[in-house]
N, C-alpha and C positions, 0 to 999 in steps of 0.2 A: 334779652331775646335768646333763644336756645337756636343759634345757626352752624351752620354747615358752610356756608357761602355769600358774600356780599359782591354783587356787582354794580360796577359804578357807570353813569356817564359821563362823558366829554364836558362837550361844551354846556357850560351854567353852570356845571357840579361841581368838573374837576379846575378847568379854565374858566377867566375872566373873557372870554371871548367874541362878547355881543359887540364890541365894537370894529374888530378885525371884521367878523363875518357881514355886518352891516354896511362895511365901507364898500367890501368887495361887490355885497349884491346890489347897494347904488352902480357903482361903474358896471358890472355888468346890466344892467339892464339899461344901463346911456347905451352898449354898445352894442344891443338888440334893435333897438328901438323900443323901448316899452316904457311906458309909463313910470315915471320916478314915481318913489312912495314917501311920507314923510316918516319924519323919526318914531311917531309912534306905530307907525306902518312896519318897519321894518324891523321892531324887537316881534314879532311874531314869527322870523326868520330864524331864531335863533333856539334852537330842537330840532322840528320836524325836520323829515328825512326833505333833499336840495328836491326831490322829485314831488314830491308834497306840495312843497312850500311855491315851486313856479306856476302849478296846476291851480293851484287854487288862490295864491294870492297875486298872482299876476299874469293869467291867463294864458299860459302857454300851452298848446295844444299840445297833445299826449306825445304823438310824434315829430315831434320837436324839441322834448324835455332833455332829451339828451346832449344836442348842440346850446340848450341850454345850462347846464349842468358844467360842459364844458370851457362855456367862455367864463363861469364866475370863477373857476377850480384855476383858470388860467391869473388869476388874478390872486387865489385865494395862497398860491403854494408858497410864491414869494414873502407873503405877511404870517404866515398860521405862529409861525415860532415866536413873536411880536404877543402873544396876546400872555397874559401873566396867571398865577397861578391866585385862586381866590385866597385871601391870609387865612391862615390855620388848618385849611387842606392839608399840608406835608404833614403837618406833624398829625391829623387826623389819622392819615391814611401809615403810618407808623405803629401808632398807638394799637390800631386794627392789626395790621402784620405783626405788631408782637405780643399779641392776644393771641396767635396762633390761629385765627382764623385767614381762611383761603380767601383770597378776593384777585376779580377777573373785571373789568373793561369789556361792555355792550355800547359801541357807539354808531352813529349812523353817519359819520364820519367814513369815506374809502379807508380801509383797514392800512394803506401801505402811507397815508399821512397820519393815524394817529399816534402809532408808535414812536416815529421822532419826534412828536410833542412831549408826547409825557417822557422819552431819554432825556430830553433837550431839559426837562423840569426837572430831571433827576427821580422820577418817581416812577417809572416806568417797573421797578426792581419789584416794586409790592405785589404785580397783580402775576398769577399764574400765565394769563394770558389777559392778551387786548384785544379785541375780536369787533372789526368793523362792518361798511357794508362792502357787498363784493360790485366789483367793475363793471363785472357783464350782467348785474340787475340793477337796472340803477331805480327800478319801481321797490326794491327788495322796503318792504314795513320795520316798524321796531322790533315786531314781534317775533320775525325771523332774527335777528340781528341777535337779540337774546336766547333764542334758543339753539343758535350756534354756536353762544358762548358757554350754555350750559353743557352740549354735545362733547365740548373738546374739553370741556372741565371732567365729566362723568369717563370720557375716554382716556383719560390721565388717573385715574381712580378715582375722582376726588367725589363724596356727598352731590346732592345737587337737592336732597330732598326737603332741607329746610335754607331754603336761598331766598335772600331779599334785594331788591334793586332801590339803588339811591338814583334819585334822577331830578329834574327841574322842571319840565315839561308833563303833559298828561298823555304823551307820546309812550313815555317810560311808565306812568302807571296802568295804560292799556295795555302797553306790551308784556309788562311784568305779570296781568293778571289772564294775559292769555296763556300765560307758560305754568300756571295756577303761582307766583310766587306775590309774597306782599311788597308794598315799594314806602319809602320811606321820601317825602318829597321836600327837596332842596329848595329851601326861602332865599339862599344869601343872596340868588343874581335876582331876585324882586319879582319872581311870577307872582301871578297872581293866586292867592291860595284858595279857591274853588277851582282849578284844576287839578288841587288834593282831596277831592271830596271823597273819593272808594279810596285814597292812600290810609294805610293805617296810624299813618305819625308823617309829623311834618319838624323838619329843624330850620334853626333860623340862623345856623353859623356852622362852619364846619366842627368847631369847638365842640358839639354838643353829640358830634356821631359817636366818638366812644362810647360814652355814657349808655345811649337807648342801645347799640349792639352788645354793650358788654354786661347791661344790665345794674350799673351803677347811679344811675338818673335817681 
């Protein structure tokens, strides 16, 4: 692939963290009062933006999302660093850095917890920037989320023109193709792969990103 820019997601891409975030949105929603969901209820939790995922999988009214958002984050900050890096990621994301190619972090993650994830994994050093969502929107889409990370990349001088988004969700291949980029969708955490169906390529390990970015495949 002839790129300029690779961005990545958080959680399913870069972190193993469907279990951290699963545990959290059980407890908070015992402490809502809302409807517990089962286990396969609750991997759907794990992408969409937290404003998303209350509204529509567990009926939290619009004006309320917020004090929702709240009590899981309250749960969520103590465990985030608990969740593990998927195997072959690091050296993935190396292999990419010393390719010479730029790569930046689009997550829908509050921007000020995902950066001490990825220092915590030590991987933090690859990307130009880590670009989350902000505080004061907490309805903010993936699609802004990405095009803030391409803003500050483009503002840094960097290309933006042939940028591709890795992601696990069809949160990231909507977003990436509203920003016109292609997205590359991530199998290792077990989506289901008809949410790659407009992705251009799908990998089934991190092992394999080199390869289709660097065009060795």
């Amino acid at each position: 692939m002839n790129l300029d820019l690779v961005v990545f997601d958080v959680d399913g891409t870069i972190t193993d963290s469907a279990a951290v975030i699963t545990s959290c949105v059980t407890m908070a929603l015992e402490e809502l009062g809302l409807e517990p969901q089962t286990k396969e209820q609750l991997k759907r939790w794990v992408g969409p933006p937290l404003s998303v995922s209350f509204q529509t999988f567990a009926g939290v009214p619009a004006e309320h999302v917020d004090d929702a958002i709240a009590t899981y984050r309250s749960y969520y900050v103590d465990r985030m660093l608990s969740a593990p890096l998927f195997p072959g990621i690091s050296t993935a994301l190396e292999n990419i850095y010393d390719a010479g190619i730029p790569m930046a972090v689009a997550t829908s993650k509050i921007e000020r917890l995902a950066a001490p994830i990825l220092e915590h994994h030590d991987v933090a050093r690859y990307f130009q920037h880590i670009v989350g969502s902000r505080e004061d929107e907490p309805n903010q889409t993936k699609a802004s989320v990405i095009a803030d990370a391409l803003g500050r990349m483009k503002a840094d001088g960097f290309s933006t023109e042939n940028a591709v988004m890795i992601g696990d969700r069809i949160h990231d291949v909507e977003g990436a193709h509203a920003n016109g980029m292609e997205t590359i969708g991530a199998l290792w955490a077990g989506t289901d792969p008809a949410e790659f169906a407009t992705a251009c390529c799908t990998a089934n390990s991190p092992e394999e990103l080199p390869g289709i970015l660097l065009g060795d495949n």
